[in-house]
C-alpha positions in Angstrom: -14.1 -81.4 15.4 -17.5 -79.9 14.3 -17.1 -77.8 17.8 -13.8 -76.6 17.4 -14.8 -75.4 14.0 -17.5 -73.2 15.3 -15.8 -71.6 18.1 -12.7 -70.7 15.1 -15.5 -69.2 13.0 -17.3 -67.6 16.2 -13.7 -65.9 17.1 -12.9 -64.6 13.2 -16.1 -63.3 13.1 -15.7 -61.4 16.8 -12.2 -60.2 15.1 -13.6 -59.4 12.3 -16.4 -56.7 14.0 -14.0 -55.7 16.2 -11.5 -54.7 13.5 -14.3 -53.0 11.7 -15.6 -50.9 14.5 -11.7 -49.6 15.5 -11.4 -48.8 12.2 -14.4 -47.5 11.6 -14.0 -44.8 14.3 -10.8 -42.6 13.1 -12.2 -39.1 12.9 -10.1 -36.3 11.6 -10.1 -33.7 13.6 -11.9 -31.3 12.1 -15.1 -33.5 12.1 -14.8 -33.7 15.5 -14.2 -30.2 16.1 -17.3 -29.4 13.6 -19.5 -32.0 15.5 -18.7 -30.0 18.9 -19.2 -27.0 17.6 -22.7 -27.9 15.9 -24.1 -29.1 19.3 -22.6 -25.8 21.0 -19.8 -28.0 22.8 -16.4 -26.6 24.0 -13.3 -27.9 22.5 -11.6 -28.3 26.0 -12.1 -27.3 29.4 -9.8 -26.0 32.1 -9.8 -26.1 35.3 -8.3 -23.9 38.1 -6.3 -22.1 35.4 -3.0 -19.9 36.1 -2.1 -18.4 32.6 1.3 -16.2 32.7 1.8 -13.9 29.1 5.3 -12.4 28.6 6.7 -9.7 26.3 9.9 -9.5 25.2 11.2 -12.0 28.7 8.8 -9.8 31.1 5.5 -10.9 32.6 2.8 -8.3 31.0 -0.6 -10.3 32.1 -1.6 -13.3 34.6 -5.1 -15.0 34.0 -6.6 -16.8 37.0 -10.1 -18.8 37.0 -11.5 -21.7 38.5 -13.2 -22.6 35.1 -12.3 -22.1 31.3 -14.6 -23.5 28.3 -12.8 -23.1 24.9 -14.6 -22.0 22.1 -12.0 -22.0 20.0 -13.6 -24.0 17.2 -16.0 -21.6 16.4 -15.6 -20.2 12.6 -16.8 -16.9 13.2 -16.6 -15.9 16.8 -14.2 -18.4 18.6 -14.2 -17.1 22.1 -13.3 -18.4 25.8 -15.9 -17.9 28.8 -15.3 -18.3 32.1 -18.2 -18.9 34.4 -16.9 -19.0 37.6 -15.0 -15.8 37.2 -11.5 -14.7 36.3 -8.7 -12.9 38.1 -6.5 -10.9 35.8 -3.3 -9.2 36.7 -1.7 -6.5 34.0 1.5 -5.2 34.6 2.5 -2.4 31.7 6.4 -1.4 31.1 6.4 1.3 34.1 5.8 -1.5 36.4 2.1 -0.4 37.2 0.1 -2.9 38.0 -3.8 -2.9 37.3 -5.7 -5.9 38.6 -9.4 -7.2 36.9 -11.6 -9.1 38.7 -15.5 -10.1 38.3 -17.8 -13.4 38.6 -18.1 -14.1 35.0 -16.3 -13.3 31.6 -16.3 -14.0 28.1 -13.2 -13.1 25.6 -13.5 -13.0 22.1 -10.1 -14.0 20.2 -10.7 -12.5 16.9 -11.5 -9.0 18.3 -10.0 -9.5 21.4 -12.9 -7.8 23.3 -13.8 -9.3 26.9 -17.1 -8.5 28.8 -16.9 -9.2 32.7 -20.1 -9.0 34.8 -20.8 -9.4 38.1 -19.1 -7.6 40.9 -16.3 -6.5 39.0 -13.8 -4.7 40.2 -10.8 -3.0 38.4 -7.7 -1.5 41.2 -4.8 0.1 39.8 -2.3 -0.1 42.6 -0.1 2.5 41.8 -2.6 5.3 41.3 -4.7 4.2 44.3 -8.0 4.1 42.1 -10.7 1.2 42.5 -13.5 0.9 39.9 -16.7 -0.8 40.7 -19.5 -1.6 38.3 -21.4 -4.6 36.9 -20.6 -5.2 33.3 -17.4 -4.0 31.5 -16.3 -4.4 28.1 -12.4 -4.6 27.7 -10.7 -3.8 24.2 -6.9 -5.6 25.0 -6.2 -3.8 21.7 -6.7 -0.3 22.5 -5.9 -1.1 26.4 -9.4 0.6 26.6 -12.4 0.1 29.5 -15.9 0.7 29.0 -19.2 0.3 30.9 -22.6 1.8 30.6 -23.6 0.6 33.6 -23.6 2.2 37.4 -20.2 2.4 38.5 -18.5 4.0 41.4 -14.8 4.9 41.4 -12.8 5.7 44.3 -9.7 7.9 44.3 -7.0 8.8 47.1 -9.5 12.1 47.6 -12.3 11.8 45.5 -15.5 9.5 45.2 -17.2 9.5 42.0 -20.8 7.8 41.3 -22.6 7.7 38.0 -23.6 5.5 34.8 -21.2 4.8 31.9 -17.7 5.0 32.4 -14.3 4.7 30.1 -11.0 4.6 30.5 -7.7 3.1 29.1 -7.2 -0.1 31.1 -4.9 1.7 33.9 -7.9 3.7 34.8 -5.9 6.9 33.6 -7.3 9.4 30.6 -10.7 8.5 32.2 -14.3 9.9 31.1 -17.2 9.6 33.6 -21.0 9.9 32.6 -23.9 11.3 34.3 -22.2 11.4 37.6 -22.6 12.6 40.8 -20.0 12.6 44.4 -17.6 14.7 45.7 -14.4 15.6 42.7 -11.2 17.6 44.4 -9.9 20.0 41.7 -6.5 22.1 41.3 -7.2 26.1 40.4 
């Protein structure tokens, strides 16, 4: 009987820390996001990603990367980076289609300003013109490029070299600096 009675207590008191420590560990979720963000931890990764963005029924943007961290649980500057690169299709109402592609990026939510480095390269299909540069800063608000690094864009007759570049994102309306190459022009 004495045994029995031990083993009775020994099982209560297992149940008993067992029932403490489950309930011990409910976290709201903001602590949990706070704790991630405090130790510089994403909120969620993704992997081999194939985001599709619509207006009004029609596909405007498609987002492809091997890799997404989200940073969305940072107060001030929530952000996404992507450090295997991204692939971004945009397709504006006139059905031209612009695609953005380099080896690393980094969005920002709030401001909606991306910066893609490494071998990126920006082809509008319709026009025929292929940007290539290192580092460009994209402004989804304004629909606006900008690099001040080396760059080289190629036309259907020109080739144009130089450092610092902008342009809205269909690489129309575009401003080249300290540049060098060959440039057709109309009289």
């Amino acid at each position: 009987m004495f045994k029995n009675k031990k083993h009775i207590i020994f099982k209560s008191s297992v149940a008993l820390i067992l029932a403490t420590l489950l309930f011990s560990c409910t976290n709201d979720i903001k602590e949990v996001r706070d704790y991630l963000a405090d130790k510089n931890l994403p909120i969620g990764i993704s992997k081999n990603i194939y985001t599709v963005y619509k207006d009004s029924g029609m596909v405007n943007t498609i987002i492809r990367s091997p890799l997404v961290y989200d940073y969305s649980n940072r107060e001030k500057h929530p952000y996404s980076e992507f450090p295997d690169g991204i692939f971004i299709t945009k397709i504006d109402i006139n059905k031209d289609s612009t695609t953005v592609k380099g080896n690393y990026a980094i969005s920002y939510s709030k401001t909606e300003i991306s910066e893609i480095k490494g071998n990126v390269v920006v082809t509008n299909y319709s026009k025929n013109y292929t940007l290539y540069t290192e580092q460009l800063f994209w402004d989804q608000n304004q629909h606006y490029f900008i690099t001040e690094k080396a760059f080289t864009l190629i036309t259907p007759t020109d080739t144009l070299y130089g450092t610092g570049f902008e342009s809205s994102e269909n690489l129309s309306n575009w401003q080249a600096k300290n540049n060098s190459g060959s440039l057709s022009v109309k009289e």
